[in-house]
C-alpha positions, 0 to 999 in steps of 0.5 A: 665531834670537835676537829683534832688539833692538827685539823685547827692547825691547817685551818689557820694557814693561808700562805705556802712559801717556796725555796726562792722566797726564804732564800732571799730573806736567808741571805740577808738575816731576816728571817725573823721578819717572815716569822713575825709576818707569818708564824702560824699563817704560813708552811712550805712543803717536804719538797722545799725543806729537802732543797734547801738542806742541799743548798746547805750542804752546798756550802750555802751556810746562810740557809742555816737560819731556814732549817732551823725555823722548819718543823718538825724538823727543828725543835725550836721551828715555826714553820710547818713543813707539810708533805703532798697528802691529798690526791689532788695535790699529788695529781697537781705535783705529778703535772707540774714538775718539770717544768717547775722545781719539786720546791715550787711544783709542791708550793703550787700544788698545795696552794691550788688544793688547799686555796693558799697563798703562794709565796714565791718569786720564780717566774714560772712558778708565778705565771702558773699560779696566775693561770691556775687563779692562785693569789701572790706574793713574793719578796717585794710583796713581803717588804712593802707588807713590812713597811706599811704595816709598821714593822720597819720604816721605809728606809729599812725597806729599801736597804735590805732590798739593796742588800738582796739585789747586792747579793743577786736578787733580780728585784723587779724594782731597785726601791720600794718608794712608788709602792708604798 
């Protein structure tokens, strides 16, 4: 019996991205970089998109360019947006949050249940991924992807990492040079 559609589809992801990561990438204009690193590897969850539409009606109009990549919510969407199915990413929800936001309580969730990467940079939402032996990545990760993949130069690196700081990312570093 071949597998439906759907079942190829969730086979191909291996990243879940939170509310924080596309955040940082929304206020600078560079989703389209999390696209061409991402399309058809990655989702964020029910919980994420529905945070991220308050944000927007918070007057955060930079989150615009994130619901418009989510689908089905979007026509034109690239990113999944996946809803709690299996009992243990709702057991693993119910335990998480609080103390984690339901954006990373369901982003970790489903990466413990599905083996997924999560991509996030809240601090608490990583130390229970490490905890739980969930792999990383987040926004600094992401930019030295880009870079030693060939997609920007090292110098465009560093300047959209300055623009984010600029903007209140608490980067853990202030360039990218040691880690390429």
């Amino acid at each position: 019996m071949m597998p439906n559609t759907h079942e190829l589809w969730s086979k191909s992801l291996k990243f879940v991205l939170d509310t924080t990561l596309l955040s940082n990438f929304a206020i600078v204009e560079q989703i389209s970089l999390l696209e061409t690193l991402y399309r058809g590897k990655a989702c964020t969850t029910l919980m994420v998109a529905d945070e991220l539409h308050h944000g927007l009606y918070a007057g955060y109009h930079q989150l615009q360019s994130v619901e418009e990549i989510l689908t089905p919510l979007h026509p034109s969407g690239w990113l999944p947006v996946l809803s709690l199915e299996l009992a243990e990413e709702k057991k693993l929800y119910t335990q998480l949050s609080p103390p984690l936001a339901s954006g990373e309580a369901s982003c970790l969730a489903i990466a413990v249940a599905r083996g997924l990467v999560l991509g996030s940079d809240d601090l608490a939402a990583r130390r229970m991924a490490y905890r739980r032996n969930v792999r990383l990545t987040g926004t600094i990760g992401i930019l030295i992807r880009a870079v030693r993949e060939g997609y920007w130069s090292l110098a465009r690196g560093n300047e959209v990492l300055a623009q984010m700081i600029a903007l209140q990312y608490h980067a853990p570093v202030t360039n990218l040079d040691d880690l390429i």
